[in-house]
C-alpha positions as CSV (number, residue, x, y, z in Angstrom):
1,X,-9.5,59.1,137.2
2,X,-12.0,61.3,138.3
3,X,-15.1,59.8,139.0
4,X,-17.1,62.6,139.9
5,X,-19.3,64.2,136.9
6,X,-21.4,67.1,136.5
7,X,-25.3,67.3,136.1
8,X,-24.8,68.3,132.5
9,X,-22.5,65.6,131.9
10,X,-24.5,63.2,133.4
11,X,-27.7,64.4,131.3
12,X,-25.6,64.3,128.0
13,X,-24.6,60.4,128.9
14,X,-28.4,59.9,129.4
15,X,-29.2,61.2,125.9
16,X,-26.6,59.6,124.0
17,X,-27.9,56.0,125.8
18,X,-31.2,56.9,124.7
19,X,-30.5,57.5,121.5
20,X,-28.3,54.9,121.7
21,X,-31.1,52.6,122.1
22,X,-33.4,53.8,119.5
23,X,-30.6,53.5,117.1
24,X,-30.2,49.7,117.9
25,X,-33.4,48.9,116.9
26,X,-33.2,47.8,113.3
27,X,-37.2,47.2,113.2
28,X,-38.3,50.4,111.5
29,X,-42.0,48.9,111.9
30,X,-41.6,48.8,115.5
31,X,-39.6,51.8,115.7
32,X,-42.6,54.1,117.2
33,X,-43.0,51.7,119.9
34,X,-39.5,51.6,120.9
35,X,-39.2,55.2,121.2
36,X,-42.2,55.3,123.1
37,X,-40.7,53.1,125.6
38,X,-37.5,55.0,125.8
39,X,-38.9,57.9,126.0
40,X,-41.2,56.2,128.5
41,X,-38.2,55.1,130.7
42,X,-37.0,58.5,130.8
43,X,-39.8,60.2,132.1
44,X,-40.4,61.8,129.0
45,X,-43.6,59.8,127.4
46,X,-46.7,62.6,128.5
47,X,-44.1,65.6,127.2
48,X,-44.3,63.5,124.0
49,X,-48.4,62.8,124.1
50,X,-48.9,66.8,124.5
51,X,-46.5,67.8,121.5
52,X,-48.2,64.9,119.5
53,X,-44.3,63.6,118.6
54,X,-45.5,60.1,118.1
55,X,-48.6,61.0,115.1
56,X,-47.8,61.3,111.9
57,X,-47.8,59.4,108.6
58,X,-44.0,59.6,108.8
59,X,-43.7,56.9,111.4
60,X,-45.3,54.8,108.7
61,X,-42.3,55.4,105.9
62,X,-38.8,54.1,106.4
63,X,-37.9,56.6,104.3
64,X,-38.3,58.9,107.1
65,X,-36.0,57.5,109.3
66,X,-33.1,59.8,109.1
67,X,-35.7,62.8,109.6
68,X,-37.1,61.1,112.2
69,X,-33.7,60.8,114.3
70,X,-32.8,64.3,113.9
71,X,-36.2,65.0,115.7
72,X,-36.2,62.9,118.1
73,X,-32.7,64.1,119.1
74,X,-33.7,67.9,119.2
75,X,-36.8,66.6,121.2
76,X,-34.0,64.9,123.8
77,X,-31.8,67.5,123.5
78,X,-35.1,70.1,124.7
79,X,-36.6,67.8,127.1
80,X,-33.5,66.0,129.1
81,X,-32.2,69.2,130.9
């Protein structure tokens, strides 16, 4: 087995734990904190203050959830490169 990996594998694994992570959380009232913290742990938590990614009444609606994921995977997918 090969051990060694490129840097755009290595970035892909990191996204996919992130969102890994967020996706564990089941508290949907505590899910704008979490993915503050991941994003947080990932360097990635000032990128998200200056786009605003964290306002909005959508954080606020479960219903929103699915929507939610899809941004914040295109926000991973722009930010971890």
């Amino acid at each position: 087995m090969n051990s060694k990996h490129t840097k755009e594998q290595a970035r892909e694994f990191l996204k996919q734990e992130a969102l890994k992570e967020i996706n564990e959380h089941t508290d949907f009232i505590k899910l704008q904190d979490k993915v503050f913290c991941v994003f947080a742990k990932y360097g990635l938590q000032l990128k998200a203050k200056k786009e605003k990614f964290l306002i909005g009444d959508e954080w606020n609606d479960p219903a929103s959830k699915d929507m939610l994921m899809k941004r914040i995977t295109q926000f991973l997918n722009e930010n971890m490169n």
